[in-house]
C-alpha positions, 0 to 999 in steps of 0.5 A, a space after each residue: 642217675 643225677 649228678 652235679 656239674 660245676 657251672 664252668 663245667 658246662 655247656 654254654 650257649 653263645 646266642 645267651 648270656 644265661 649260664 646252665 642251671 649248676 644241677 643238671 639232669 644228666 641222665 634223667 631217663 634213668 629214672 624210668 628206664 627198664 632195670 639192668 641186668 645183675 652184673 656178673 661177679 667179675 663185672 662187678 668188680 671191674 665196675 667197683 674198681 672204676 670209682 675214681 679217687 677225687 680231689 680237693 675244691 680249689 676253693 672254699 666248701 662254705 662261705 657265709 656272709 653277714 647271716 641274720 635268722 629271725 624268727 616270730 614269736 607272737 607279734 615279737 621277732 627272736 633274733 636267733 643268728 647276727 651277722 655270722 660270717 665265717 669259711 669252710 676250706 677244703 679238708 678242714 675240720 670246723 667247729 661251733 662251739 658255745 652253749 645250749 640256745 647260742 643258735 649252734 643247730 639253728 646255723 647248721 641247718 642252714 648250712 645244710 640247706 634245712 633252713 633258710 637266713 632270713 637275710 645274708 649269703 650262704 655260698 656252697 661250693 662257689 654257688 649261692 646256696 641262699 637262693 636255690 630252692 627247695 628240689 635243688 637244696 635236697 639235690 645238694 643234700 642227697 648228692 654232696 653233704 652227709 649229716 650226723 645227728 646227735 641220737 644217731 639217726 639209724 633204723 633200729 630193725 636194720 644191721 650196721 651194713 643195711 643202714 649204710 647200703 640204705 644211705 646209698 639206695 637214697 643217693 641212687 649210688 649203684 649197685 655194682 659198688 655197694 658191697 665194696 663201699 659198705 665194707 670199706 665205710 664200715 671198716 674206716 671206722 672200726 666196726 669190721 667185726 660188728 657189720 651185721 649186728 643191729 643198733 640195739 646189740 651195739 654200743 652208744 660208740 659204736 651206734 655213732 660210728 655206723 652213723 658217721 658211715 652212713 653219712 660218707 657212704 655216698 662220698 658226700 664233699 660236706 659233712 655236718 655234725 651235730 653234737 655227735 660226742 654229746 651222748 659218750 663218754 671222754 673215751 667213747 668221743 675222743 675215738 669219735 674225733 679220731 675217725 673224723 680226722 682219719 676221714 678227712 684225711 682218706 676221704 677228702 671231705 671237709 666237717 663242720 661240727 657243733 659242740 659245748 666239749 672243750 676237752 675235743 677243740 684241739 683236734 679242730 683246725 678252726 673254732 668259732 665261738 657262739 654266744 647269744 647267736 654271734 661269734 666272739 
């Protein structure tokens, strides 16, 4: 399984100045080694009981650095993004808040690395986001930044507890730790009782709360929301804002969000507000 290695964390060679690549394949034969063997049930749970609880960055999740996003439009170019510049800290809840066509979702694609700026820095955890490519983009995705999507995203054939195991068959979690993690994501966000049903025998909360449990299944660092209060009702959202402020708090993950809901904003530790593609 890959897993991400702080720069500092690495192994440096003196006879170069060159530091290690920050994605390190740490145990590629994985990839094409011969399955292991089911574990058995106390095995199993000696192996759950071994995911060790983890802290906070030190520093900021996300910083960005005079953004500009243009795009062509005939012989003519939309200028989307000016000068954005703003910080995720560690354990914040963030929000983009400003109305439809303001460049909300055009920016949260590119801090998810689905995007790139047309010019600026986006730095994910201390690292120059902007200049990877593709491969370590999805790597960082996979790894380390959960996405909630407004239309919830699920697989409607599958139940609650299949979307969530799914999300941790992408990350190559293992399997000795799913059934615990399933259940304990399921659980932080209220659909105990409700694990086995499919999206369509769940209601629009409810279909949002598995996808907010897919999202941190494989203990992402980075969580971002599009919209997800967009399509509830006051009650249904204000339920949604809190399951969010209780994972910050269980999970040590940091969300940025968008919205054009002023009535969830007094949840947020920070607002930015977007109009005509900068902050006011």
């Amino acid at each position: 399984m890959a897993w991400f290695r702080k720069r500092s964390d690495l192994p440096q060679d003196p006879s170069t100045d060159e530091e290690p690549d920050y994605i390190e394949q740490v145990a590629e034969q994985e990839l094409v080694a011969e399955p292991e063997p089911e574990p058995e049930p106390e095995q199993e749970e000696r192996l759950e009981e071994e995911v060790p609880a983890r802290e906070l960055d030190a520093g900021p999740i996300l910083v960005v650095n005079q953004v500009e996003r243009f795009f062509p439009v005939g012989n003519e170019q939309l200028h989307v993004l000016k000068g954005i510049q703003m910080e995720v800290q560690p354990g914040q809840l963030v929000m983009l808040r400003g109305r439809s066509g303001s460049g909300k979702t055009t920016l949260l694609n590119i801090l998810g690395g689905l995007d790139q700026p047309s010019s600026g820095e986006v730095y994910f955890r201390g690292n120059p986001f902007h200049t990877w490519d593709d491969d370590k983009r999805t790597l960082a995705r996979r790894m380390d930044i959960g996405f909630i999507f407004q239309a919830f995203a699920l697989m409607p054939l599958l139940s609650a507890w299949e979307n969530v195991e799914l999300s941790l068959r992408m990350a190559n979690v293992p399997k000795a730790q799913w059934k615990s993690r399933v259940e304990h994501c399921l659980e932080l966000v209220g659909l105990a009782k409700r694990m086995h049903h499919r999206p369509f025998e769940l209601s629009g909360g409810e279909q949002q709360r598995v996808a907010i449990a897919k999202a941190i299944a494989h203990r992402p660092r980075l969580l971002l929301a599009d919209e997800p209060t967009a399509e509830l009702d006051s009650q249904m959202g204000a339920q949604v804002m809190a399951v969010f402020k209780n994972i910050i708090r269980t999970e040590q993950v940091s969300i940025c969000m968008t919205t054009h809901d002023p009535t969830i904003l007094e949840v947020a530790d920070h607002v930015y507000e977007m109009v005509d593609g900068k902050f006011v």
